[in-house]
N, C-alpha and C positions, 0 to 999 in steps of 0.2 A: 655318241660322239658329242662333244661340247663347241663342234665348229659353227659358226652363223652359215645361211643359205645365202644371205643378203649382207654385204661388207660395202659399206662406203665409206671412202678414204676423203675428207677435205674437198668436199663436191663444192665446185664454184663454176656456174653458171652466168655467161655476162654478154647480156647484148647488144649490137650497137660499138663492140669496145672501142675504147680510142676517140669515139667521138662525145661533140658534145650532147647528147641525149641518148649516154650508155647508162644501159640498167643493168643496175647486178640483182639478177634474179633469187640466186643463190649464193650464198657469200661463207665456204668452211665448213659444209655440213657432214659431220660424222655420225654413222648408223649402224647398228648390227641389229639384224632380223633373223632368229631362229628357225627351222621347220617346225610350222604348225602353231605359230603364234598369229594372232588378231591383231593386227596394228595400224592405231586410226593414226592420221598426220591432221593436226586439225590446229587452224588459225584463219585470219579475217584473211578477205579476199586481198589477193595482191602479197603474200606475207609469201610465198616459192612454192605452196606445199603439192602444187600438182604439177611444176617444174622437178621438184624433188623423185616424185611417183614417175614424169616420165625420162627422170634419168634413172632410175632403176631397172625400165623396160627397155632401156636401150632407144628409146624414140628421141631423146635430147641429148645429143651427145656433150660431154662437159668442158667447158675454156680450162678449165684447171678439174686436178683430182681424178679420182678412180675409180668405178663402180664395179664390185666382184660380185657374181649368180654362181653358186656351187661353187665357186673357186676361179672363175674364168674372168679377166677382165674384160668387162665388154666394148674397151676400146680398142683393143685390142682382135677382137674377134673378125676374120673374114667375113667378104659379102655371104659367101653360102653359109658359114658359123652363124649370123646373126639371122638367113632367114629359118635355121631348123631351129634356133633359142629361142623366135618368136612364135612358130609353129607348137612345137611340143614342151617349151621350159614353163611359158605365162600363159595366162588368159586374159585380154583386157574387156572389160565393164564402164563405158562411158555415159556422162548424163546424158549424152544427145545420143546415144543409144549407135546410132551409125548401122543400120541396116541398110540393104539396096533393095530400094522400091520394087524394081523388076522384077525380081525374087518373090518367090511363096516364103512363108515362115520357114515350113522345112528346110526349102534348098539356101534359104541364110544361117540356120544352123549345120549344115554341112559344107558348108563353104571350104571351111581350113582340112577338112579333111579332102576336099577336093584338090584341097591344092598338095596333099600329101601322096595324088596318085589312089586313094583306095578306091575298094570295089565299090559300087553302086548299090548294093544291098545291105551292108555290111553297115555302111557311111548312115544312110537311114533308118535302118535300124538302134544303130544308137540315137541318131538325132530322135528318133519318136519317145523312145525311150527316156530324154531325159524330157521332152515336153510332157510327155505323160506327168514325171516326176512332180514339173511344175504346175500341174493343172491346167495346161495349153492345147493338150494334144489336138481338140477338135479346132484348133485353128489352122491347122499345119499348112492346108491347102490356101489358103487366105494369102495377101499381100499386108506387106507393115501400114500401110494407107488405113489399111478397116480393121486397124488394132487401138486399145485405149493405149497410153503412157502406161500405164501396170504392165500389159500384155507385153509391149513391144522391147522392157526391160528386162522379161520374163526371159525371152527369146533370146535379148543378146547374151545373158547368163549362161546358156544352155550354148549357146555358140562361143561361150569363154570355156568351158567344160569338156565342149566334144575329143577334142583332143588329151585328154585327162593329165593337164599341167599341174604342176606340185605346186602352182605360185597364182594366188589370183589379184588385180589390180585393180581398181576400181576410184573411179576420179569423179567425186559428188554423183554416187549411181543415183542419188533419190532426188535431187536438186529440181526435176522438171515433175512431179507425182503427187498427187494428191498426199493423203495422210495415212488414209486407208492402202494403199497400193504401195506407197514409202515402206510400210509396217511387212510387209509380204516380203517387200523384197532382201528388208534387214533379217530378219527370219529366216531366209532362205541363206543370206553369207553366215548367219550363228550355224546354221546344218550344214551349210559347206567347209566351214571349220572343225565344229565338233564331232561329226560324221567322216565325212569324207575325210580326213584331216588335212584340208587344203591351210599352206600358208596365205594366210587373207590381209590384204595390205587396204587400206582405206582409205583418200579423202574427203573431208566436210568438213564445215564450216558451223554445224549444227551440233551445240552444248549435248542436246538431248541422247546422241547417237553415241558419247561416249563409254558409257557403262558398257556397251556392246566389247568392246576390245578388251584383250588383257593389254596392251601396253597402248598408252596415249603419248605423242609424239608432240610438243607445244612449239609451232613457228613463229614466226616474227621477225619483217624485213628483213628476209632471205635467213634468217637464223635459227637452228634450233635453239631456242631457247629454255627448255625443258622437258623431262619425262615421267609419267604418271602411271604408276604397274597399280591395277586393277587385281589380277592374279599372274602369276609368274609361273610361263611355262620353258625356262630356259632351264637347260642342262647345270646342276649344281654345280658339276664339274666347272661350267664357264662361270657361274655367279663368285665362286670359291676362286677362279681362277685371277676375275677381274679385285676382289680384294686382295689376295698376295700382290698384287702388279701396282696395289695404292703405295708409294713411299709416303712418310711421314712429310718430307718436302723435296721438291722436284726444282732444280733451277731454269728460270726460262731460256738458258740456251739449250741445255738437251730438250726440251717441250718443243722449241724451235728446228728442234735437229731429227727429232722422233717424226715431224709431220712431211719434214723429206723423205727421209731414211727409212722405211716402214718396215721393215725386216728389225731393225735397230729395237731389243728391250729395252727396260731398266733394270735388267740383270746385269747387260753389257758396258762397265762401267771400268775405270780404273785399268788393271792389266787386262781383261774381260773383251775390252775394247780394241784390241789388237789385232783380233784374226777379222772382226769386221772391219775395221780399217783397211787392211790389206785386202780382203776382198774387191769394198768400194774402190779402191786406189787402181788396184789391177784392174777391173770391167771396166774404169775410168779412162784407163790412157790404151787398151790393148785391142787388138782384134785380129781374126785369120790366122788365129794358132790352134792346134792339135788341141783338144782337152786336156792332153796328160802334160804339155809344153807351161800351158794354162796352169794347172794345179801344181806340179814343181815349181812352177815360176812362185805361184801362191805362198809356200811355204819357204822361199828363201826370203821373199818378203819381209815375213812377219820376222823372221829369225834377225832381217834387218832394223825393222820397226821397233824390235826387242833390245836393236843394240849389242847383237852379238856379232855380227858382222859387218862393216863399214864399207861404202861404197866399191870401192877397188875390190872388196871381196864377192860383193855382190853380182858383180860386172861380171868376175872371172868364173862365178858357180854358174850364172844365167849360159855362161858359153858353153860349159862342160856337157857330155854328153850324157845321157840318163844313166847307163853303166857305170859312170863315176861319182854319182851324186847332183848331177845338175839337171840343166831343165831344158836342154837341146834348141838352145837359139843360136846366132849364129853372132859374130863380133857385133856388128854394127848395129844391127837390132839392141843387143844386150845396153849398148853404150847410150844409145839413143833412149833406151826407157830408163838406163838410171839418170841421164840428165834433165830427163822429165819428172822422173820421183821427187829429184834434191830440189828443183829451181817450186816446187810444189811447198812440198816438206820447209822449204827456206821461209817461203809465203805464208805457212802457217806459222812458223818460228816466230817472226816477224809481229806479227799482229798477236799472237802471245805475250810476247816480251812487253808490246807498245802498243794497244792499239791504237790509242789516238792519234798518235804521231805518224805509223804506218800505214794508215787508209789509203794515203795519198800515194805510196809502193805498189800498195797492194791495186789502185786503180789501175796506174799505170801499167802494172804485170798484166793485165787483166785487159786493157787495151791495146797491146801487143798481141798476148799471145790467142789471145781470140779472134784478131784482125777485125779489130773497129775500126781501128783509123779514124779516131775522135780527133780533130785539132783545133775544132773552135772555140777558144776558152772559154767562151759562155758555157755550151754542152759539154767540155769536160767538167766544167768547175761544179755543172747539175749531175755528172757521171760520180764525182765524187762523192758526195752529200749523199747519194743513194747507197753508195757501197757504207759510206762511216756509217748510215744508220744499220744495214745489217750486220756491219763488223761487232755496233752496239746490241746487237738481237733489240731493236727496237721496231724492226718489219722483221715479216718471214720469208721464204724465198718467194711466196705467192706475191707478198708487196710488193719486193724488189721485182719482179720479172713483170708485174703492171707497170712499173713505173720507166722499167726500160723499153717497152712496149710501144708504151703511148705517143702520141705524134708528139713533134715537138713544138707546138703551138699550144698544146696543154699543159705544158710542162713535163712531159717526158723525153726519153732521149730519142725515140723513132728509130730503134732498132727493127729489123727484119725478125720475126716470131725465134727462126731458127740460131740466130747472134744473141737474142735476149737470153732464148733455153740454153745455150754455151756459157755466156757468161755466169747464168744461175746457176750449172753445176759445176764448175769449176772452182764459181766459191762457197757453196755447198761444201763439197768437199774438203776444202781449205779448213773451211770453220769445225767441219766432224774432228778432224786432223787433231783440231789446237787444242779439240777439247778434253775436258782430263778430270776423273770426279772431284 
């Protein structure tokens, strides 16, 4: 399969926001990590890159963007989701090692299995087993107190392992170790990759450590700023897949409309564009229908969108009952979503036609129908200036929804989280509408 393990969508990390000494940790970071690749994230201190690693683990959850493990988003995941993903998906590896004193070696490499309920024989016997692995075994009985930094890194390895997760994580493992003990321990993540074939994710900050990974990850001020394949162990399938997917030139409003829309190709272009529109439009305005009410609704849609059928017809098939070819809504509903669709569909029109002249429409729509209730002309006149720059795709909706965000003493408008993300996809959407190859 040419699918990544590891998908991050536009990961943006920001703390503090809104005020004056917000940091944006991470600012846009897109990633795909295969099974069973080596991949160091390496830049100066302060550049995200162990922000980045612990949003992949799920331990940072993100102000913007998406992080997918197997396919799963992990903001998405329940409380109990996110403690079996932690338990059996990862293994974390940290430079401060993080064992509990109280603890023998042993019972810190058993720990997570303790928490998984197993037997007591069972649980120790792998744990010895993998200290033997490491050359530890005669410490088992010992406390992390009367271990060197080599030893006590040894341990946490072997306590990222027990549970035998397909992902291992590791945030400056050698950063506190001597040279000799650093050297051990990189050694042992090259055998936990090319042996075991653990995907091994890695941060440092140390030049020396790179040759170790097939792919190098370059940050800077919350940015990746580049990538560096050593040796390439991704599915050709994907390598082949991601050149079909290069156009010759790409416009920055789809670039802008791709980093919403994430389902959204660059196959989906022209008439192509039609059944995802209707999609996005339908999940947009609908909820608390049957699936099959949903998906006829779907395809009268597009047959609208297509311009085969014009509103009154729409209205009148949405009534009809399934046995006649409709989609089993009832009058007032039907009527209600198509005069949601046109005053939508008219807003795209609009800013089509003009945009520069229409911003100021298109704000006002937008402070109605979302229930701003903007009327201080100062903040509407900042409410506007924000929409014309994204009508210009000169921000993406991540700009706009900071800017609608932020207090209005920094100069944003002081929307509530949940008023900014309304507004964002309504003109989100607006803009997929207008757009046209």
């Amino acid at each position: 399969m040419a699918e990544p393990c590891i998908k991050v969508n536009q990961l943006r990390v920001i703390y503090n926001k809104g005020k004056s000494n917000e940091v944006r940790s991470l600012d846009g970071v897109d990633l795909e990590i295969y099974p069973q690749e080596y991949v160091i994230i390496y830049g100066p201190s302060g550049c995200g890159k162990s922000t980045l690693l612990y949003g992949i683990s799920g331990l940072q959850p993100p102000t913007y963007g998406d992080v997918f493990v197997h396919g799963k988003n992990l903001a998405e995941m329940k409380k109990k989701e996110m403690v079996e993903f932690h338990q059996t998906s990862i293994g974390m590896v940290f430079q401060a090692f993080y064992l509990i004193e109280t603890l023998t070696v042993l019972d810190n490499v058993c720990l997570p299995k303790v928490f998984r309920g197993e037997n007591l024989r069972e649980r120790r016997e792998k744990a010895m087993e993998l200290l033997q692995r490491f050359g530890i075994a005669e410490q088992a009985d010992k406390f992390p107190a009367q271990l060197s930094g080599g030893q006590k890194q040894r341990v946490s390895i072997a306590r990222a392992l027990v549970n035998n997760p397909e992902i291992i994580l590791a945030d400056e493992p050698v950063g506190n170790l001597d040279s000799e003990s650093a050297q051990n321990v990189l050694d042992i993540f090259q055998e936990i990759n090319l042996t075991d074939k653990k995907t091994l994710i890695m941060v440092t900050h140390n030049p020396e450590h790179l040759a170790y990974a097939d792919r190098v990850v370059y940050m800077k001020d919350g940015k990746k700023v580049s990538e560096e394949v050593n040796r390439d162990k991704r599915p050709k399938e994907a390598l082949k897949k991601e050149v079909e997917n290069v156009p010759t030139e790409i416009s920055s409003e789809l670039k802008l409309l791709m980093r919403t829309f994430k389902n959204l190709s660059l196959q989906q272009v022209g008439v192509l564009l039609i059944p995802f529109k209707a999609k996005q439009l339908l999940s947009h305005i609908l909820s608390d229908l049957s699936e099959e009410q949903v998906n006829a609704a779907e395809n009268l849609l597009k047959e609208f969108l297509f311009n085969n059928i014009d509103i009154n017809a729409l209205i009148e098939k949405l009534d009809l009952d399934f046995n006649k070819g409709g989609a089993g809504w009832n009058k007032l509903r039907a009527i209600s979503f198509a005069q949601r669709v046109k005053s939508i569909l008219d807003q795209s029109e609009n800013i089509r036609e003009n945009q520069k002249s229409n911003f100021i429409a298109l704000s006002d729509y937008l402070n109605e129908v979302c229930g701003l209730k903007l009327t201080d002309d100062e903040i509407m006149l900042r409410f506007r200036s924000f929409i014309k720059l994204r009508v210009e795709n000169k921000i993406d909706r991540f700009g706009l929804e900071q800017r609608l965000d932020a207090p209005k003493s920094l100069g944003g408008i002081g929307l509530y989280k949940n008023s900014a993300d309304k507004v964002v996809r309504e003109i989100e959407l607006i803009m997929l509408l207008k757009y046209s190859a």
